[in-house]
N, C-alpha and C positions, 0 to 999 in steps of 0.2 A: 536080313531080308529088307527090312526098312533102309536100313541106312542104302540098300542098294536101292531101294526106287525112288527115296528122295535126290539119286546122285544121278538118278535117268532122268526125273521132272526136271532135276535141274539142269542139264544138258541140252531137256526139250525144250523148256523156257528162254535156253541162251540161243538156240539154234532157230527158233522163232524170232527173238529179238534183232538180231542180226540178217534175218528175213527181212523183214521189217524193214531195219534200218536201210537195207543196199538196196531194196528192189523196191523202185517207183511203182511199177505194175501191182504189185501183191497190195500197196496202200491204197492206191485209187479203186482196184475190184473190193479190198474188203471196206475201204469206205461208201462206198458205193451198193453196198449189200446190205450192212448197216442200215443207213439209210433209209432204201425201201425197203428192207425188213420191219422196221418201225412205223413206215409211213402204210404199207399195204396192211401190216396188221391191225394197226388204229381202223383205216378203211373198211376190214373186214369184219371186226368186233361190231364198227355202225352197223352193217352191214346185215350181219348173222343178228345183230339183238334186234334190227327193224321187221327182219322176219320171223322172228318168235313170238313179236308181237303184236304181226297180223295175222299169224295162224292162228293165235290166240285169242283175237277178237272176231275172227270167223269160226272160230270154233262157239266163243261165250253166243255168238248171234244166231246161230244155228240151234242151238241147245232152247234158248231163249224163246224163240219162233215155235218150236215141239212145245214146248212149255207153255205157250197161250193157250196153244189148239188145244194139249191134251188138258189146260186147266177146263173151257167153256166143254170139251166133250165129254169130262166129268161130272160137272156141272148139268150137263141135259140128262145123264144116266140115274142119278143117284136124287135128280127131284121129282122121283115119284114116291121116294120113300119119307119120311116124315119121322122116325122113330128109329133108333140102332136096334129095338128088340123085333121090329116086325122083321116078319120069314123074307127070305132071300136079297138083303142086306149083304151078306157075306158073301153070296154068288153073284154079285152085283158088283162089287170089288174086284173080284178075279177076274169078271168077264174085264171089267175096264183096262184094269193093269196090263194083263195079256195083249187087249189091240191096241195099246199107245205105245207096247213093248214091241211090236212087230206081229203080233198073231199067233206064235209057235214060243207055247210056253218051255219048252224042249232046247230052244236056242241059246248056248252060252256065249260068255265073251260078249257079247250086245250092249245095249244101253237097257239097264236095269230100269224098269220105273217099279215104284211103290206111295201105297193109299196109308196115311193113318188116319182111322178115324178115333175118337177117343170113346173107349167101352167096347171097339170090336179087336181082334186081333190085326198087325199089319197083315197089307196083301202085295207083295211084290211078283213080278215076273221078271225073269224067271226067280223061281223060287230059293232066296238066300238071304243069309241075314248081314244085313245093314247097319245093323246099330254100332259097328267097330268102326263106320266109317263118320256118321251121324254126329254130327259134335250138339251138345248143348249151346254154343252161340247160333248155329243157323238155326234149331229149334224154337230158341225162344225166339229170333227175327221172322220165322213164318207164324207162328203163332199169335204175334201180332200183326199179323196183315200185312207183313212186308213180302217183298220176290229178294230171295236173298240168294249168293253162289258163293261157293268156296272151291278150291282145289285139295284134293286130299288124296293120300294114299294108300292102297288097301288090296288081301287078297280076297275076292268075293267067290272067284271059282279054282282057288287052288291050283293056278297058275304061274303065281310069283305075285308079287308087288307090281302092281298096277297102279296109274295115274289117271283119277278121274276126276271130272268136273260135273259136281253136283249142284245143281239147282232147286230149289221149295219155292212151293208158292201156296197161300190155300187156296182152296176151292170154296165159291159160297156155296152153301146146299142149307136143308131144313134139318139135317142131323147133328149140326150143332160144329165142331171144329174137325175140320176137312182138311189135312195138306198132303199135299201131289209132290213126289220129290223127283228129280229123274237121275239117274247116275251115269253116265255118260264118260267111256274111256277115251283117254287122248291120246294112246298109242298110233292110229293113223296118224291125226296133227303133229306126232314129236317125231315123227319118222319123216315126215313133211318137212318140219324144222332140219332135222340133223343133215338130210339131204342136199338141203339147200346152205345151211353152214358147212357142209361138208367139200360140195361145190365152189363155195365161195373161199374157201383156203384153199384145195387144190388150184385154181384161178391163180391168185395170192402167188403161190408157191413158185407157180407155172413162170408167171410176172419176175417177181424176185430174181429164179435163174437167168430169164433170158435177160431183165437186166445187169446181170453180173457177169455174163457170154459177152452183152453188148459192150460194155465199160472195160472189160478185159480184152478182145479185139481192138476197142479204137484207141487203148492204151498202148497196146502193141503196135501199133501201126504208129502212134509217136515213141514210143519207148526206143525201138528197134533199132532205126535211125540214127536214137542220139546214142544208144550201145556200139555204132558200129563205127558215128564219132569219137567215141570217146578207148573204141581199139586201135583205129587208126591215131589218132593224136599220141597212146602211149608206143607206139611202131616208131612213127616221128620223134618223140623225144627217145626212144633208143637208138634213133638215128637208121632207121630203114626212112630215107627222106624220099621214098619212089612212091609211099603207097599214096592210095587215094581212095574216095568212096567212091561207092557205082551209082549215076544219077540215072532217076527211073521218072518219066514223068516231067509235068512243068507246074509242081502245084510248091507250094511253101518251104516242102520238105525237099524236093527236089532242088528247088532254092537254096537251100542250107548247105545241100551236098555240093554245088555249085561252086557256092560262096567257099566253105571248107577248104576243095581240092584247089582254088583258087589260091588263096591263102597259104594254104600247102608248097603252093609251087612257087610262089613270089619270098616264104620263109629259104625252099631248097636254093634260089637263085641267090638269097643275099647270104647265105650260109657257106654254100661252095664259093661265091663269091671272096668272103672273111678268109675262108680255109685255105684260099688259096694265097690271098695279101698275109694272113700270118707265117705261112709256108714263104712266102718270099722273103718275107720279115726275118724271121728265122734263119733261111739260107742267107740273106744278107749279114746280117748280125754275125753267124757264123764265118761266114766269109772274110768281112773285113778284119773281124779277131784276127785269126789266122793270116792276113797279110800283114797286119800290122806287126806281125810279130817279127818280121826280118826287119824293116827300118826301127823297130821299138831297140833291136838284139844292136845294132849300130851306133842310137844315140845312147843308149846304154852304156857302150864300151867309151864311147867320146865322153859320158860326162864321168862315168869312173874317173877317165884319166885328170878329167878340168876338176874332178872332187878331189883328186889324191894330192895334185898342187896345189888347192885352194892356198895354203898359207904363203905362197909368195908371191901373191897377188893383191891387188888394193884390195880392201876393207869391201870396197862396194861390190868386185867381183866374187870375192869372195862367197857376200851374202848371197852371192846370185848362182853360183855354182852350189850352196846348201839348199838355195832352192827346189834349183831343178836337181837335182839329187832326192828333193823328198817328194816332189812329184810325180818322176818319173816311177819310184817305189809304188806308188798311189797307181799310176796309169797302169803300169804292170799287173798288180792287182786287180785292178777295173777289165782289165781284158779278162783275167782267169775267171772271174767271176761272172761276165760274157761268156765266156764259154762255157761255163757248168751253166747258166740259165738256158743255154744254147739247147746242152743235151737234155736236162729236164725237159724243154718245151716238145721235143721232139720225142722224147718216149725213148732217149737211149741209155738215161742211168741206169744204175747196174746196182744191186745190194752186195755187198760181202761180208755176210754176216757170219760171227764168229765168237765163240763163249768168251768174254770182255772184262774181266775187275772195273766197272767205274770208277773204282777210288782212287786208284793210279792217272786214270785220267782227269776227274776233278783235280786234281793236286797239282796235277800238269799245266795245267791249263792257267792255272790260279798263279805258279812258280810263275807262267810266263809274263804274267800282265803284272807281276807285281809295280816292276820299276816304271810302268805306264802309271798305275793306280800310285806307287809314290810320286810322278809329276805332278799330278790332279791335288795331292793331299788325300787322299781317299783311302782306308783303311780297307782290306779286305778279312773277312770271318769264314770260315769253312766247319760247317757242321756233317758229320759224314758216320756212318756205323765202323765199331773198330770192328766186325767180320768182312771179308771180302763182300760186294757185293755183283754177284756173275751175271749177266745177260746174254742173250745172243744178239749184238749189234754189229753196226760197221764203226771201228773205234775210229778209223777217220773223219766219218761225220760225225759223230756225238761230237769228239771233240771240236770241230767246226763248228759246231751249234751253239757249245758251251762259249767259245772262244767269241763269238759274236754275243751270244747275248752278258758273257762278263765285262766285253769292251763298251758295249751300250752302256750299261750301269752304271762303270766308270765315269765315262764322259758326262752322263747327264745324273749323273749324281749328287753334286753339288758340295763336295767335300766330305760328305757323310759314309759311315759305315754301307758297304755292298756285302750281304749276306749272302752265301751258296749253301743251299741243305741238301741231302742226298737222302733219299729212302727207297725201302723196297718194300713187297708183300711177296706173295707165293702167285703172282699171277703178271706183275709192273713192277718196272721201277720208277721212280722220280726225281728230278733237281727242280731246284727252283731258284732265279737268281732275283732278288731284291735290294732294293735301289731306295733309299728316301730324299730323292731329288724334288726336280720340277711335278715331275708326275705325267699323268695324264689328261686331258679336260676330255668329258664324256661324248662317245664317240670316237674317240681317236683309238681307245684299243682295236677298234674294228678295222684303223687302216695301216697300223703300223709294219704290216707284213708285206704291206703296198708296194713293189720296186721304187725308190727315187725319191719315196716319202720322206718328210722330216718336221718335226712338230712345229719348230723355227727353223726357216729360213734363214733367217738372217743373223743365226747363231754360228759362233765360226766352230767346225770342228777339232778335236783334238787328236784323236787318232786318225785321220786321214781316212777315214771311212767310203766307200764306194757308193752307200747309198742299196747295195745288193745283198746286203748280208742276214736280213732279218728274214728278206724272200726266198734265200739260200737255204737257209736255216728251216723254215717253211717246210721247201720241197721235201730236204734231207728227212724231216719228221712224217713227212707224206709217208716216204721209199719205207721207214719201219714200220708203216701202221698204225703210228703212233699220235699222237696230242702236241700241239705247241699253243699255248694261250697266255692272251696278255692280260693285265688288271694293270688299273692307273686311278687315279685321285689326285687334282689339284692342291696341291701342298704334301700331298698324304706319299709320295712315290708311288711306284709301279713294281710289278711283280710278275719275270715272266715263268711257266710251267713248263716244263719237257716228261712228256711219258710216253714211256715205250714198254711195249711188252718185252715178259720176261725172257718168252720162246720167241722165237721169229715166228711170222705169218698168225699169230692168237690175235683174234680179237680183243681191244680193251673195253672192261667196262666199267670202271675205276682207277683213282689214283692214289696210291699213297701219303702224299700230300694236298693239303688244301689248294687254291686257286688265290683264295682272299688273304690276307695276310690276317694273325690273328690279336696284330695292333691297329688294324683300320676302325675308323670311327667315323667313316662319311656314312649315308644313308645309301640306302639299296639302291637306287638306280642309278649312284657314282661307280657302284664296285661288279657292273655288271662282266663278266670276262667273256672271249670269243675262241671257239676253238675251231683247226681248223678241217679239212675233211681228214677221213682218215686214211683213203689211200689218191694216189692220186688218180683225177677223171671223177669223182665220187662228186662234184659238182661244186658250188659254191659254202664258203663255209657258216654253220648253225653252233648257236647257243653253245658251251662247252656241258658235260655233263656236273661240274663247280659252279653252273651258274646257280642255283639253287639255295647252293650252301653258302653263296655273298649275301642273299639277304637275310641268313640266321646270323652270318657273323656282322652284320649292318647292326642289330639289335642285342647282340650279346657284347659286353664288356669287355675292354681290352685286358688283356694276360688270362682270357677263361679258357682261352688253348694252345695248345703249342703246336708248331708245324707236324712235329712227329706222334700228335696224337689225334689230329683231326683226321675227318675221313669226309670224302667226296659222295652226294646221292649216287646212285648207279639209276639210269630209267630201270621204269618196273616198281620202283621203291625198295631197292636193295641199299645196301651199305658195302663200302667198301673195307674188305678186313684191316684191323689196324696193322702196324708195323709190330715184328716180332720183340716180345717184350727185351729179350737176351741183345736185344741190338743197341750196346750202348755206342754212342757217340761223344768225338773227341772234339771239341771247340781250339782251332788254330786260330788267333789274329798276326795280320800279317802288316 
């Protein structure tokens, strides 16, 4: 039972807190409440304690005033006597006490007065005994000549606990020590008081709400506005580009809404405007591929034939017919690669996905580029599980993917060993191809997926590259769902990532493999990696889910991990499962 209503508080805590957080409205009413809650209660406290303590100095002044009159008209009574033992001393007290009491010895609940003289018994009216109220300090201050008052509490008529205000005074007289006391209830005065503090919070309370009505409407009356900006803006970015606010009015807010739908309409013009130059972009781009392809199909066949003779021609034609032989290979390519950017842009690729061995395809890939990789001098290493390892992909593209980023590493390798790892888990697989070339300088992994990009210009290529292959590659990782990220370091190489889920259409939320490599030794904001969306339209591309684990592996040691034992953060603070331990892996150099 506990543990259930600690698990409701905590609910109502979170569901408060998130109040809070999202709604303007609810902070400004409850600040606002706050506030003059504090500031009307402080008021009210002045307020209620100034009048308890005039009802209380109209009460002591009242009591005070009886208290003269009834000392001097004791005084004129009791000096005809001379002696406590002469006759009618004792009815001389009663009569007194009785008419400073009211007259009607019968009366309770009243203002008690009473006589002590010393050697006669008291005489109070109405008739009860006082001494429980009576303290020895106001005693001994009448008895020396003082006027002395106290407050005290007491039942005199068996009515509960009463609050009175008792006064002494003596009386002079010829009988020697005379004191007049009057006991006086303050039940009318405290019922005066509560009244009036009762008053003065209801007031208070009154105040409070209608400030909290007040702060709460004229929040809303801003709040509203900007809720229905802030609907409209996400319409907009969903691309309902028609909506608008309704302008009511010609005051500030009105203003806003003005300005907004303004705004709105000058974004929709330069939007359809773009939409329509990238659509023409597009159908150009499309278009020319495709013409080009019948004059392309022509000097094709003409320089086959100027390439098949090349040897019985001069030296100089010769070169020139190897030329345009490796060019034309290149333009070829440049068009194909036009045209799949073609259909990407336009939303007509197509997935064919299909249960794939990667391993067959790593190998493939690696077999193809070898004699490229022996031009360069560049060793290739393939690390791969000796299980099969199955996905649902399209083997045409991975393998395009791979084939692009093993010719990258290649070229910008720098003579140096090009790593390929493969891994999987129960949810992704992974490759990773690594390179200890030039590298990256910071910032460039973020544009290397650029169309036309190139780290150097002015470096001459070795494979005849289009310049489209890494944007290719891109998309193709879009079409699975999948991850493609880069890591780079000046001196240190670069490292690209490919992940894709195991099923087609699952979400990923891990990888297999690390992003960082776990011989890097630059500092964390060298080995930041960028991943890119995960399908396409999902917008521009955010942080990879490995960006996290570059700066643990920025501060851990080189050789404290291997490819196939790190694991990527997952958001949330998951971890991603390691690789199956049964998964050994075969090291080919090639």
């Amino acid at each position: 039972m506990r543990r259930v209503s600690s698990v409701r508080v905590a609910r109502a805590v979170t569901g408060l807190h998130r109040t809070w957080r999202r709604s303007l409205q609810v902070r400004v009413v409850t600040i606002t409440l706050v506030a003059s809650s504090l500031l009307v209660g402080g008021f009210a406290y002045l307020v209620a304690d100034n009048i308890t303590e005039i009802v209380l100095d109209n009460a002591t002044t009242d009591v005070k005033a009886r208290l003269e009159d009834g000392q001097q008209y004791a005084s004129e009574q009791l000096s005809n006597h001379t002696t406590v033992a002469e006759q009618g001393v004792r009815a001389t007290l009663e009569d007194t006490v009785n008419y400073l009491a009211g007259g009607d010895p019968a009366q309770l609940g009243g203002v008690v007065v009473a006589l002590r003289v010393s050697g006669v018994a008291p005489a109070t009216s109405p008739q009860v005994d006082v001494s429980d109220i009576l303290t020895p300090g106001l005693e001994n201050a009448v008895r020396g000549g003082d006027i002395a008052h106290q407050f005290r509490t007491g039942d005199l008529f068996d009515k509960g606990p009463t609050k009175y205000l008792v006064y002494g005074s003596p009386v002079p007289t010829r009988l020697g020590q005379v004191e007049l006391y009057y006991f006086v209830p303050l039940t009318r005065w405290d019922q005066i008081a509560d009244g009036s503090r009762a008053t003065v919070l209801a007031t208070g309370f009154a105040l409070v709400v209608l400030l909290g009505l007040l702060s709460g409407l004229v929040t809303r009356l801003v709040v509203n506005p900007v809720r229905v900006a802030a609907r409209t803006a996400q319409r907009l970015s969903a691309g309902l580009l028609d909506q608008r606010m309704v302008v009511n009015g010609e005051d500030d807010l009105a203003l806003l809404a003005s300005s907004f739908n303004q705004m709105a309409t000058n974004l929709q013009r330069q939007i359809v405007r773009l939409e329509e130059m990238s659509r023409l972009q597009r159908r150009f781009t499309s278009d020319v591929s495709h013409e080009l392809r019948t004059p392309l199909t022509t000097v094709r066949m003409a320089a086959d034939l100027i390439y098949a003779e090349r040897d019985e021609f001069d030296p100089a034609v010769t070169r020139t017919a190897e030329l345009l032989h490796a060019e034309l290979d290149r333009f070829e390519d440049l068009l194909t690669d036009l045209l799949e950017i073609s259909r990407f842009d336009a939303g007509f690729a197509m997935l064919d996905a299909e249960p794939t061995d990667l391993v067959p395809v790593v190998h493939r890939v690696v077999d193809r580029l070898e004699s490229l990789a022996g031009r360069c001098g560049t060793p290739l290493r393939v690390t791969v599980p000796e299980n099969p390892v199955i996905a649902e992909v399209d083997p045409r593209r991975v393998e395009r993917i791979l084939r692009n980023l093993v010719g990258n590493a290649v070229e910008h390798g720098a003579g140096k060993p090009v790593t390929v790892v493969l891994a999987a888990d129960e949810t992704a697989v992974a490759i990773t191809v690594r390179d200890h070339g030039v590298g990256l300088r910071p910032g460039e992994e973020k544009l290397v997926f650029n169309r036309f990009w190139r780290a150097d210009p002015s470096r001459a290529r070795q494979t005849g590259g289009t310049g489209l292959g890494l944007s290719i590659s891109l998309e193709d990782a879009r079409l699975h769902g999948g991850w493609l990220e880069a890591w780079g370091a000046s001196g240190e190489g670069a490292q690209f990532r490919l992940t894709l889920p195991a099923r087609a259409g699952d979400r990923l939320t891990s990888s297999p493999l690390r992003l960082v490599p776990a011989d890097a030794s630059v500092s964390a904001p060298d080995i930041l990696g960028w991943t890119v969306p995960t399908l396409a339209g999902d917008g521009p591309a955010t942080p990879p889910p490995g960006a996290d684990s570059a700066e643990a592996a920025a501060d851990a040691p080189a050789g404290t991990a291997t490819p196939d034992e790190a694991v990527d953060p997952v958001p949330g603070g998951l971890a991603a499962p390691r690789a199956p331990a049964d998964a050994e892996r075969s090291e080919v150099t090639r």
